[in-house]
Legacy VTK file of the C-alpha trace (Angstrom):
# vtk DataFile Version 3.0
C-alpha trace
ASCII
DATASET POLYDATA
POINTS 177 float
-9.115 -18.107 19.694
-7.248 -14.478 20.259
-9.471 -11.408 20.988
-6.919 -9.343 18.957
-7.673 -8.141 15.812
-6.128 -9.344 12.414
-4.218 -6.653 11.075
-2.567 -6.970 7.503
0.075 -4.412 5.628
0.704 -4.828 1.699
3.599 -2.554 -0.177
2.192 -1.719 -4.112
4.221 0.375 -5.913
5.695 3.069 -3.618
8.769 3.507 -2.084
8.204 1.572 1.467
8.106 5.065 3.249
5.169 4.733 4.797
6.016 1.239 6.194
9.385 2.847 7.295
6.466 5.482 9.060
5.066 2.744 10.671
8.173 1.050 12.270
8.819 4.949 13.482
5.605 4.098 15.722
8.502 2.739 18.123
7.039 2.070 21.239
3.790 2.689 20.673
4.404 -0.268 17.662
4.434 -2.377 20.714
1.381 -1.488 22.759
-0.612 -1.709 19.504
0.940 -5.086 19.228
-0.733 -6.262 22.627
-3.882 -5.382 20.620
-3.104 -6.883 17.282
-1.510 -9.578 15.205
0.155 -8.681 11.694
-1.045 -11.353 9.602
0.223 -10.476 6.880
3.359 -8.070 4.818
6.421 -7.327 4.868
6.879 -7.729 8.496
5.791 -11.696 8.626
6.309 -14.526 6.345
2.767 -15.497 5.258
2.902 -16.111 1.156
-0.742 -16.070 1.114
-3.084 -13.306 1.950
-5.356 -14.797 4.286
-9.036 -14.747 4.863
-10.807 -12.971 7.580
-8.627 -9.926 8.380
-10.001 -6.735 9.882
-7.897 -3.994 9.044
-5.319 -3.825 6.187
-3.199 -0.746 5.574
-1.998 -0.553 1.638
1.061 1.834 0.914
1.474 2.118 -3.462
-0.299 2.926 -5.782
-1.663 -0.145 -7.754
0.714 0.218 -11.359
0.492 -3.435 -12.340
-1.286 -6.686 -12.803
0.274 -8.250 -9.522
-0.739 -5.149 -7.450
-4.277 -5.335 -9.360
-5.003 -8.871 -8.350
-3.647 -8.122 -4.396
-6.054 -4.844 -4.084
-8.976 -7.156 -5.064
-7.682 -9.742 -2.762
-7.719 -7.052 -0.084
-10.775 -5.701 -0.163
-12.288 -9.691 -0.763
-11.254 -10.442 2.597
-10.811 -7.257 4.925
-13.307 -5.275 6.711
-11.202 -2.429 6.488
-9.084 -1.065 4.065
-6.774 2.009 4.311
-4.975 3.700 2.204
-1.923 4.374 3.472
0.149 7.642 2.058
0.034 9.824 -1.323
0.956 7.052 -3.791
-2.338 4.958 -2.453
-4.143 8.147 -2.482
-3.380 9.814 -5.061
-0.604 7.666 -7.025
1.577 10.422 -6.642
5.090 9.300 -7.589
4.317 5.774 -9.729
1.886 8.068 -11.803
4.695 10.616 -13.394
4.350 7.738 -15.709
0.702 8.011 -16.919
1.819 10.427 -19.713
3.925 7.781 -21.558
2.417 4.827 -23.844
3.412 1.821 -21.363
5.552 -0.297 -24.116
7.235 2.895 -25.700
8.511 3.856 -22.015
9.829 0.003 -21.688
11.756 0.102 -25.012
13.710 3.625 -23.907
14.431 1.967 -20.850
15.195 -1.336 -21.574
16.267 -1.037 -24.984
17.860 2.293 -25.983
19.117 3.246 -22.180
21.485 0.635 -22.372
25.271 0.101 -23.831
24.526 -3.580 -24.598
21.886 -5.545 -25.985
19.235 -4.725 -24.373
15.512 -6.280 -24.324
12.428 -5.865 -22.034
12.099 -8.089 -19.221
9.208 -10.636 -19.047
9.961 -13.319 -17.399
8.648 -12.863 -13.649
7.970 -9.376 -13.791
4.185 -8.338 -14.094
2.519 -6.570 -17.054
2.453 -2.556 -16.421
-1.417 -1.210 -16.440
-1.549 1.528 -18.915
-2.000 3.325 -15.881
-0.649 4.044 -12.368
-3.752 4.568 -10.270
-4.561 5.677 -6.493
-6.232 2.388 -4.623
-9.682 3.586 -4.715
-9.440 3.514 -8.298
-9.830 -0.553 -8.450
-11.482 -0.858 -4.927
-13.378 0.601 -2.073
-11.070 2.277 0.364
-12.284 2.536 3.655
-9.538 5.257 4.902
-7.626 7.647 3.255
-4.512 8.922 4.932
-2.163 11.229 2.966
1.485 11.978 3.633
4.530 11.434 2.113
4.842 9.466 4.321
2.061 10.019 6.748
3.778 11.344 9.841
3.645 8.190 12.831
1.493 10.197 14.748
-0.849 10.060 12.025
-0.714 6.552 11.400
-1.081 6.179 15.087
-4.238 8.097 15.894
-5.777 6.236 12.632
-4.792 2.599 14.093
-5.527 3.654 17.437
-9.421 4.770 16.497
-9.782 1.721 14.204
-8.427 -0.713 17.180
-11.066 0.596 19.555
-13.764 -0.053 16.999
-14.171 3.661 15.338
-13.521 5.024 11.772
-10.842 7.888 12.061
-11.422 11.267 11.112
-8.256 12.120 9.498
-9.254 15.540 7.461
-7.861 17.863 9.988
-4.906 15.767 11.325
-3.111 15.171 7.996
-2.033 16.945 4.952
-0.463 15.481 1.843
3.350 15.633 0.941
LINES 1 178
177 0 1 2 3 4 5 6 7 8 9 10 11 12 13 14 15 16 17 18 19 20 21 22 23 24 25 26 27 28 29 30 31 32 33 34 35 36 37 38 39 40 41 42 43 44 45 46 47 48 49 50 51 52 53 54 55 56 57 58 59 60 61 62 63 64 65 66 67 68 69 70 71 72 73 74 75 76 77 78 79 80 81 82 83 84 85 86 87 88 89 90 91 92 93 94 95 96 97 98 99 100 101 102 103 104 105 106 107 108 109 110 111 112 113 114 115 116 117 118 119 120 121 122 123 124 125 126 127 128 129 130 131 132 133 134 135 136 137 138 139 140 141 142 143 144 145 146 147 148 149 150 151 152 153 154 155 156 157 158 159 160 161 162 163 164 165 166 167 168 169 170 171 172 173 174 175 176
């Protein structure tokens, strides 16, 4: 059995920016490494989120069914949860949306924005919430760290205090955008 602790990254709707943030970690990616195992994202092949993980960093806001059902997953079977960037905190980008009816936005896209016949997709693609919503909205969020993307510094100084057992203070350290 590994001493290290199960760490876990999921991508919602956002642009990956804040995982691109995280790679920036560069070297210090590494020495966290010696601490940690990724267990699960966009980093590793695991299909399944998987039980018994004790930190998971979410970057998106949650704008559909599919990233509904993984935020409750999430917070099911994580200790900790942050909330990585403005889109999980705030929704930011995916929720320029909000102000359109969900099916009337499809149709302009899908049906009048193109020079053929056009028609909404369904198959495979996950219902739209009427909503785009910051993570906290459909869970409890354990850390909130803004940025657009959060700076790797930032990111660092969170995993860093949450490795060694500690919630992070991030209020002074971080600003949104």
């Amino acid at each position: 059995m590994s001493d290290k602790l199960r760490v876990g990254t999921c991508w919602l709707d956002g642009c990956s920016g804040c995982h691109m943030s995280l790679l920036d970690l560069d070297d210090s990616l590494a020495v966290l490494l010696r601490r940690a195992d990724i267990v699960f994202g966009p980093l590793v092949d695991a299909q399944e989120f998987p039980e018994n993980v004790d930190v998971t960093i979410v970057e998106g806001a949650v704008s559909n069914q599919d990233d509904l059902r993984l935020a409750q997953v999430v917070r099911e079977r994580s200790r900790t949860v942050v909330a990585l960037g403005d889109c999980a905190v705030t929704s930011n980008v995916p929720s320029m949306r909000n102000g359109l009816p969900v099916r009337k936005m499809l149709e302009r896209i899908y049906v009048e924005g193109v020079s053929e016949r056009g028609a909404i997709p369904t198959d495979g693609v996950p219902p739209l919430l009427v909503q785009a919503v910051p993570l906290h909205n459909v869970i409890r969020v354990d850390v909130h760290v803004p940025g657009c993307p959060p700076k790797p510094g930032a990111i660092l100084q969170v995993l860093t205090e949450l490795l060694d057992g500690r919630k992070p203070t991030v209020g002074s350290h971080l600003r949104f955008g």
